[in-house]
C-alpha positions as CSV (number, residue, x, y, z in Angstrom):
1,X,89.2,5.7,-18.2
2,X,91.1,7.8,-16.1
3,X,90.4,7.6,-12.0
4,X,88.1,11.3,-11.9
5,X,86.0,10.1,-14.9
6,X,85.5,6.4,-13.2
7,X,84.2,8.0,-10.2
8,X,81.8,10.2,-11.9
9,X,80.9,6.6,-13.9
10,X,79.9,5.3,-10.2
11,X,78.1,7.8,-9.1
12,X,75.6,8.4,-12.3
13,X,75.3,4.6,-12.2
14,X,74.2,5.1,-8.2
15,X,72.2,7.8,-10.0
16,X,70.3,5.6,-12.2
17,X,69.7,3.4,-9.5
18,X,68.0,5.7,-7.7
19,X,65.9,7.5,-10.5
20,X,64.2,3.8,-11.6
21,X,63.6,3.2,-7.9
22,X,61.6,6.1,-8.0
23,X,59.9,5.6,-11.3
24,X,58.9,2.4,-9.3
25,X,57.8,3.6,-6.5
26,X,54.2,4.1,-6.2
27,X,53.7,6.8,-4.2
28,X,55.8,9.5,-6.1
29,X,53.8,12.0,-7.4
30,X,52.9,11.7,-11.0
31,X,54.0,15.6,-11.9
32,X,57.2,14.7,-10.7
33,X,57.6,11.5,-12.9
34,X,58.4,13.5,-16.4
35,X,61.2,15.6,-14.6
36,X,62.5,11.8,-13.5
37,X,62.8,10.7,-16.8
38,X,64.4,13.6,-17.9
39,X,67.2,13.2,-15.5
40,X,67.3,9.6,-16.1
41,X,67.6,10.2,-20.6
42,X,70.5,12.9,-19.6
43,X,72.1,9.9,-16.5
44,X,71.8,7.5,-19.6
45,X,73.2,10.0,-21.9
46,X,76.3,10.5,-20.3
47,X,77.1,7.3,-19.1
48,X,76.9,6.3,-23.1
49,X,79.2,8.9,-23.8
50,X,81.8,8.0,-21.0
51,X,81.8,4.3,-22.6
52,X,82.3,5.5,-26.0
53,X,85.1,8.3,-24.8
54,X,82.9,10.9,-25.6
55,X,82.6,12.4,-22.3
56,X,83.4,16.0,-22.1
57,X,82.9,16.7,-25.7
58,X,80.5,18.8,-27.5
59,X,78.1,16.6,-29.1
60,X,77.5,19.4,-32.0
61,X,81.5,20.2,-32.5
62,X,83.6,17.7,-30.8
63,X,84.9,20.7,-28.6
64,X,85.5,20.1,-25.3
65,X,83.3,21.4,-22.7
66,X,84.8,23.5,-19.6
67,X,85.9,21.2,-16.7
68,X,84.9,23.6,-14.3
69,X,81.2,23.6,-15.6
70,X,81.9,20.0,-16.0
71,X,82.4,19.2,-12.5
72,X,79.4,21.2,-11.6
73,X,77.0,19.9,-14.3
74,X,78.2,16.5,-15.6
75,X,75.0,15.3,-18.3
76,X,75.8,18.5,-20.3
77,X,76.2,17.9,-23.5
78,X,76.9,20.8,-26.0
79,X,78.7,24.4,-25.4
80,X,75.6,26.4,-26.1
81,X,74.3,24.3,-22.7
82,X,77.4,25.7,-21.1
83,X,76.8,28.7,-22.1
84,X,73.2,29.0,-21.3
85,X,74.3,28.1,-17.5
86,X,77.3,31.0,-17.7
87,X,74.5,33.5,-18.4
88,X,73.2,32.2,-14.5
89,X,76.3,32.7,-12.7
90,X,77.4,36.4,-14.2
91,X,76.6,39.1,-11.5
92,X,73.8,41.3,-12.5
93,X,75.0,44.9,-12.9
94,X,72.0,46.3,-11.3
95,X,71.0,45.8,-7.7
């Protein structure tokens, strides 16, 4: 594992941390909760993936994802997911 993709390893596993402390905690408020456990399938997800040496791969076609959108967006886990989020950062050409 090289030193960028341990660090990122870290910090989801801070992440996780801190999503189940949440889950725990009693006073969050229960429409929040599903979006919690969404974030903490995709933290799960991707720290799999960085075990197995998957990480940065498509899941679908073993391509590998952008580093750019990557560094930005680290659970994603397919190209059509990267470029879903392209479609967000292209300037409209109407104002």
């Amino acid at each position: 594992m090289d030193a960028k993709v341990e660090k990122l390893y870290s910090e989801l596993r801070n992440t996780r941390q801190e999503l189940l402390e949440k889950l725990m905690d009693d006073r969050s408020s229960k429409l929040i909760r599903p979006f919690i456990l969404d974030e903490l399938y995709d933290v799960e997800s991707t720290l799999e993936r960085i075990e197995k040496g998957l990480y940065g791969k498509c899941e679908v076609s073993g391509e590998l994802l952008p580093d750019d959108i990557l560094a930005a967006v680290p659970t994603l886990k397919t190209l059509d997911d990267c470029n879903r989020l392209e479609n967000y950062y292209r300037k409209s050409l109407y104002e």
